[in-house]
C-alpha positions as CSV (number, residue, x, y, z in Angstrom):
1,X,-6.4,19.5,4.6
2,X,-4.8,16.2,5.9
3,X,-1.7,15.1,3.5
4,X,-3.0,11.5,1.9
5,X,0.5,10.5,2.1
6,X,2.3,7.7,4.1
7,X,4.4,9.1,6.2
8,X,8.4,7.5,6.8
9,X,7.2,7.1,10.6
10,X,4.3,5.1,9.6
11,X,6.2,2.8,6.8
12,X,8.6,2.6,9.5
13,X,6.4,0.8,11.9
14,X,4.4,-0.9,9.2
15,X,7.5,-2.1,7.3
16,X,9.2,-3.5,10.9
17,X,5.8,-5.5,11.7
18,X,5.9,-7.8,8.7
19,X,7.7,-11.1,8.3
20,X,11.6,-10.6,7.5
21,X,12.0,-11.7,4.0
22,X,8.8,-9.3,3.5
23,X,10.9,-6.6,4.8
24,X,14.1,-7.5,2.6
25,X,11.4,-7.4,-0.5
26,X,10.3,-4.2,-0.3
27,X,13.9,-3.0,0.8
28,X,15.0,-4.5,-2.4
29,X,12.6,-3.5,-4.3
30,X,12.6,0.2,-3.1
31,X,16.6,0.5,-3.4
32,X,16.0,-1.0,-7.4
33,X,13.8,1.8,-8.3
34,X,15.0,4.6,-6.3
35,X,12.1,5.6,-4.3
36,X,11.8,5.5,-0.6
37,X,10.5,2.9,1.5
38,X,6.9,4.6,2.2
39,X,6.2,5.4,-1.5
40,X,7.1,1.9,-2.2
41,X,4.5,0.8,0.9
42,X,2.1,3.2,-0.2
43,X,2.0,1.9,-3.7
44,X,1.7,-1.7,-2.6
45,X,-1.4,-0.7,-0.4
46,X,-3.1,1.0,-3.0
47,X,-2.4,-0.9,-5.6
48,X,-4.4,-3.7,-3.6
49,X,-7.3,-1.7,-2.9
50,X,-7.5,0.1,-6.6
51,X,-5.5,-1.6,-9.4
52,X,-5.0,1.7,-11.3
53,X,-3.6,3.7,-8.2
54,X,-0.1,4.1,-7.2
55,X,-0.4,6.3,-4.2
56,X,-3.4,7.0,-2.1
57,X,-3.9,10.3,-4.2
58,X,-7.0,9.2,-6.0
59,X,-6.8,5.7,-4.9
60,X,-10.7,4.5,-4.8
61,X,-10.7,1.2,-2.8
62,X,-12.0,-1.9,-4.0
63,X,-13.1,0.0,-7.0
64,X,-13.7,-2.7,-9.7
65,X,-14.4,-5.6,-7.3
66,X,-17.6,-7.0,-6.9
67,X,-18.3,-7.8,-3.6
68,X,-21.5,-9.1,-2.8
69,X,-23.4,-9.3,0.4
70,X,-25.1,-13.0,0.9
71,X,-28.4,-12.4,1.5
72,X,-29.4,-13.5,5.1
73,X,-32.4,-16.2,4.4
């Protein structure tokens, strides 16, 4: 059964990719709410793909949107 579960490796390289005051955010915002950095990741990626997820537990991506495909003419 694979673990659906960012792993403090992964936030780790994802976190050290992004744009500085990116980084700083999400330290921030991790240290205000007491949970560690790839929760706080985890959340923000899930939360895009499926507004009523916070992890990837359950998380159904793009659920809600409605994408459509242009028809090609």
């Amino acid at each position: 059964m694979q673990v659906e579960h960012l792993s403090p490796e992964a936030a780790q390289t994802i976190l050290s990719t992004l744009p500085e005051k990116i980084q700083l955010g999400l330290q921030a915002y991790a240290t205000q709410i007491d949970y560690p950095i790839e929760l706080v990741i985890e959340m923000m990626i899930a939360g895009f793909l499926d507004e009523d997820a916070i992890s990837f537990e359950g998380c159904q991506p793009l659920r809600g949107m409605n994408f459509v495909k242009p028809v090609a003419s």
